[in-house]
C-alpha positions in Angstrom: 105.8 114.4 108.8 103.0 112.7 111.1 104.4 115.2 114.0 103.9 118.6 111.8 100.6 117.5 111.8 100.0 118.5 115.7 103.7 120.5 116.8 104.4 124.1 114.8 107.9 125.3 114.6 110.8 126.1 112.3 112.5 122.9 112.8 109.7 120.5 112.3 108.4 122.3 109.7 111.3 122.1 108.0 112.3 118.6 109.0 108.6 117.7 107.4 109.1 119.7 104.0 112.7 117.7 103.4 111.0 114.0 104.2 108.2 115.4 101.9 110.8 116.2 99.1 112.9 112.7 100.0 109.5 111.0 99.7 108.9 112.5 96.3 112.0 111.2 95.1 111.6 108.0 95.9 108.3 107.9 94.3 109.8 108.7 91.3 112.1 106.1 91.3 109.7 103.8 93.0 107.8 105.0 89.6 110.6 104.4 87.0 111.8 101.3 88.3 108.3 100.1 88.0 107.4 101.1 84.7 111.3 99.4 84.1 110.0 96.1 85.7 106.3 96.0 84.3 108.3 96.5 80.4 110.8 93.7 81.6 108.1 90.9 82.2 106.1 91.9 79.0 108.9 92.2 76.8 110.5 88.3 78.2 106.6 87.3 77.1 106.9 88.4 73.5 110.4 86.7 73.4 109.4 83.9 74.5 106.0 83.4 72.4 104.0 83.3 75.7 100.2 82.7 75.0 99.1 86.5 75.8 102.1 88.3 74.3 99.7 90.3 71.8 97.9 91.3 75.2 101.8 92.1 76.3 103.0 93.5 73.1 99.6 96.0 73.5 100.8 97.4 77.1 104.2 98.2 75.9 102.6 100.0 73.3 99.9 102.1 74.8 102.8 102.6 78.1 105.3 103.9 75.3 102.3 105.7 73.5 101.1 107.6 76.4 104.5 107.9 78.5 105.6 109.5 75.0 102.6 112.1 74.6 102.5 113.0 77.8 106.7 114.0 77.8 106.8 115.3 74.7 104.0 117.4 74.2 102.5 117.9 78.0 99.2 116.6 79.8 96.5 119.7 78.5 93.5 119.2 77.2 93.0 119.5 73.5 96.7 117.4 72.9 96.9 113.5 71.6 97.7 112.3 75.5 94.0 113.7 76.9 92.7 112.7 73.4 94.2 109.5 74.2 92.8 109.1 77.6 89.3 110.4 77.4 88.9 108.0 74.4 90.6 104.6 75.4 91.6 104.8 78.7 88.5 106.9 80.5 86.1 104.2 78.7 88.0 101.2 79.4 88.3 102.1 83.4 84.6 102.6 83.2 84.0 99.6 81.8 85.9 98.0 84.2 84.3 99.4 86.8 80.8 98.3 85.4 81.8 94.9 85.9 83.6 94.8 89.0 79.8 96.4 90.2 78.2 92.7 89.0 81.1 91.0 90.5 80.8 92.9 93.8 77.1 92.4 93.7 77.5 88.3 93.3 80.4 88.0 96.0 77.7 90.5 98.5 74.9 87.8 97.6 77.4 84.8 98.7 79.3 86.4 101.4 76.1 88.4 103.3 73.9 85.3 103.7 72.2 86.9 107.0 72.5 83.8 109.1 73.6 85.6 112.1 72.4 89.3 113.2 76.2 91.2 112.3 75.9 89.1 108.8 72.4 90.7 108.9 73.5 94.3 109.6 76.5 94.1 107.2 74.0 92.6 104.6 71.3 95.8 105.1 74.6 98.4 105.0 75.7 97.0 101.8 72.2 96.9 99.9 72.2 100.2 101.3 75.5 101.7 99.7 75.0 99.9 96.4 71.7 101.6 96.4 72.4 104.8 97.6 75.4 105.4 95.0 73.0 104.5 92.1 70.3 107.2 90.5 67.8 104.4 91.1 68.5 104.5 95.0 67.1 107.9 95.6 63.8 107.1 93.7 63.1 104.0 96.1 63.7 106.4 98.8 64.8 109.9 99.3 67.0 110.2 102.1 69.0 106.5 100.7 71.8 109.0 99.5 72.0 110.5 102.8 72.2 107.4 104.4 75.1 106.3 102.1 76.9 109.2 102.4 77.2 109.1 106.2 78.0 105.6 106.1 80.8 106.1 103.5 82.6 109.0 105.7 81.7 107.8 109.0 81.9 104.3 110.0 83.9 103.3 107.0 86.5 105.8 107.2 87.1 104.7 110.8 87.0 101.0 109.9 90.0 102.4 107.0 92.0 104.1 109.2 92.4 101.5 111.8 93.2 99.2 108.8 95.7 102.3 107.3 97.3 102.6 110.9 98.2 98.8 111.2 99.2 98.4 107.5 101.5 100.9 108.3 102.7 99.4 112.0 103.4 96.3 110.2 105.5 98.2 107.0 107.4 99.6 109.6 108.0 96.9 111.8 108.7 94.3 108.3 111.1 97.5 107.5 112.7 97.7 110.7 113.8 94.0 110.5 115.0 94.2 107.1 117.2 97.0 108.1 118.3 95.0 110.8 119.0 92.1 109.2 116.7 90.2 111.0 114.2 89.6 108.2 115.8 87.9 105.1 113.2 86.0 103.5 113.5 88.4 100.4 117.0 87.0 100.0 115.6 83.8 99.7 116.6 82.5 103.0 114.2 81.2 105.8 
């Protein structure tokens, strides 16, 4: 796929489009045997009167809730599954979001003490991302958006695909020696 990217032809084209399908297989079952999994350690914490099974007994609700809407009577707006999202789930991943902002904002203040001048820099880039993406951030100075914006699609996106790139050397290589046999700590054997 990563060669149809820069070589045209028949055969890589087509070579491409069947890794694309095979890949959307297994993502389906990479899909079903997760939502099989996720069911199978919140159901064993109901049996077994774990201390957050209402918490447990909740998901396996709302999964079978929405899994069922969405199957039954489709994804468009105006049906119970988008009434269900934009009403719970929209506002609870907002909220979410809203505090992972404070708790990104206290880890920044103990991390980015500026004792040295890259702490320093990396200290003045985040101050100026958290206030560029805010409506306050353009009022303290006009071109702060700007700013954010090429720092978000410029240096950061390098920094992510050099940390994409070996991610996925090192998934290769760990599934390369599982293939081979050479890895079998997932067996449980050193």
């Amino acid at each position: 796929m990563v060669l149809a990217f820069f070589v045209r032809g028949p055969i890589v084209d087509r070579v491409s489009d069947e890794a694309l399908r095979g890949q959307t297989i297994v993502g389906g079952i990479a899909l079903l045997l997760g939502v099989f999994s996720i069911s199978q350690v919140h159901w064993r914490r109901i049996a077994s009167g774990h201390a957050d099974r209402g918490y447990s007994a909740i998901l396996l609700v709302c999964l079978v809730a929405m899994a069922g809407f969405g199957t039954v009577q489709g994804v468009e707006a105006g049906g119970v599954f988008d009434w269900l999202f934009e009403r719970l789930q929209a506002p609870m991943m907002a909220t979410m979001f809203s505090m992972l902002a404070f708790f990104i904002a206290s880890a920044a203040y103990r991390a980015f003490r500026a004792r040295t001048i890259t702490s320093a820099i990396l200290l003045l880039t985040a101050v100026i991302v958290m206030l560029g993406r805010i409506p306050m951030g353009q009022y303290v100075y006009d071109g702060l958006p700007a700013w954010t914006n090429w720092i978000m699609t410029v240096p950061s996106v390098a920094v992510q695909r050099g940390i994409i790139i070996g991610a996925a050397l090192g998934a290769a290589s760990i599934s390369l020696r599982v293939l081979l046999g050479i890895e079998r700590s997932y067996l449980g054997r050193g």
